[in-house]
N, C-alpha and C positions, 0 to 999 in steps of 0.2 A: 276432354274438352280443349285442354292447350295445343292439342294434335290439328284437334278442327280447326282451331281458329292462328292456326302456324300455317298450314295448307291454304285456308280462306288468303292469308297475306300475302303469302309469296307467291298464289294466285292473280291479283291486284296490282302488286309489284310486276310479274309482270306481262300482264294488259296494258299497265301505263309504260313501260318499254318499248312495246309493239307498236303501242300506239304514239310514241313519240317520235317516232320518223313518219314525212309523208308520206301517205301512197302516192304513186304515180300510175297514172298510162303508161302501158307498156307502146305504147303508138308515137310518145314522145320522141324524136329522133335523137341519138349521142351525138353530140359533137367530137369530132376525129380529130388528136391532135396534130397528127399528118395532115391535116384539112389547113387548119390552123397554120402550121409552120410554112406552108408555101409563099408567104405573103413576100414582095418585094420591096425594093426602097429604095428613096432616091431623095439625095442629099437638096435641102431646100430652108430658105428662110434661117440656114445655122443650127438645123439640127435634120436627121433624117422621116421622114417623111413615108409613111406607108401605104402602098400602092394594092389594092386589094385585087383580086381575081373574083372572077365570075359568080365560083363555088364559092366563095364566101363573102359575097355581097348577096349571094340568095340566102345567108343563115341570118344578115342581121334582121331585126323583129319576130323573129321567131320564137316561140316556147322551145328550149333543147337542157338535157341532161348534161353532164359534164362529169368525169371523173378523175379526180387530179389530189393531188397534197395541199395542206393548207400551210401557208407564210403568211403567218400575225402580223399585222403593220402597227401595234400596239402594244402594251405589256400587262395583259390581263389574262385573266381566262375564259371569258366569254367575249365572239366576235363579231359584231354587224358587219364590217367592212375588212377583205383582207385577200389577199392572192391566193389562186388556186394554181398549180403547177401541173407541167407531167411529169414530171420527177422529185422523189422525195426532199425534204431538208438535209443539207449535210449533218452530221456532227460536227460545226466547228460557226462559231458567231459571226465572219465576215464571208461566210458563202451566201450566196443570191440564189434566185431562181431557174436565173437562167438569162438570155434575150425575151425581148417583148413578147416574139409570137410566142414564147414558150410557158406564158401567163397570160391569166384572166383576172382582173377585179372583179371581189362579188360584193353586192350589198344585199344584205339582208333584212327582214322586220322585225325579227325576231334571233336572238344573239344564242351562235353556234359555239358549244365549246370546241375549244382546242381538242385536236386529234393529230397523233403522232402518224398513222395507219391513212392510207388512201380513204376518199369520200366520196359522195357522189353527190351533185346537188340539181334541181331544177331552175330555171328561170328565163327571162328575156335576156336573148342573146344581141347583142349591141356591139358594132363596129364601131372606132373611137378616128375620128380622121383629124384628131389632134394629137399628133405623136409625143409633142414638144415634154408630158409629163414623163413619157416612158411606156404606158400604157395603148394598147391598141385593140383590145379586147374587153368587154365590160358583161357581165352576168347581172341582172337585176331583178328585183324582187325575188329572190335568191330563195329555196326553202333548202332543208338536209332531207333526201331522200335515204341514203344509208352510212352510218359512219364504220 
């Protein structure tokens, strides 16, 4: 009986796994961070100012995927709000992510734990034509498709 009901569990365990990441359309487009990184700039107002291309003034309002590392902008372990990268975190506390096009903010509704390993998430993809934060990319209503 303790066999049955060890099987029944770690059965349940996990379906609720499986079932804790979204599914997605696979129809959803990636967002390319070579897509991303082309963007230009040009100094304005006292800070740089970013000047979008065609190819990606056609991604803002869009549903797209993204697959990138996560940089906590907090000290917890669960993250509504936080940068998505194309390259990992260093090992060392005063390395960054990179330049702007090289991040995304994402907000979320629901709080993503922390993940050392690449993710992938969905959401509304958003041009920022206020550089002035640093930010120039914004992911919204943000879900975790895989961690």
């Amino acid at each position: 009986m303790n066999t049955f009901r060890n099987c029944l569990l770690l059965t349940l365990a996990l379906l609720f796994l499986i079932g804790s990441t979204v599914k997605y359309n696979e129809d959803i487009e990636k967002l390319d961070w070579s897509v991303l990184s082309s963007v230009d700039w040009v100094w304005e107002n006292n800070y740089y100012q970013a000047i979008f291309n065609e190819e990606q003034k056609a991604l803002d309002g869009k549903e797209m995927m993204i697959e990138g590392f996560m940089y906590p902008l907090e000290y917890t372990r669960k993250h509504q709000n936080f940068l998505v990268s194309a390259s990992p975190m260093a090992n060392c506390f005063f390395c960054g992510p990179g330049e702007a096009e090289a991040m995304i903010y994402v907000q979320t509704s629901v709080p993503v734990d922390y993940v050392y390993d690449a993710m992938t998430l969905k959401g509304t993809f958003r041009l920022v034509n206020d550089a002035s934060m640093g930010i120039i990319y914004e992911l919204k209503d943000a879900q975790l498709v895989r961690r």
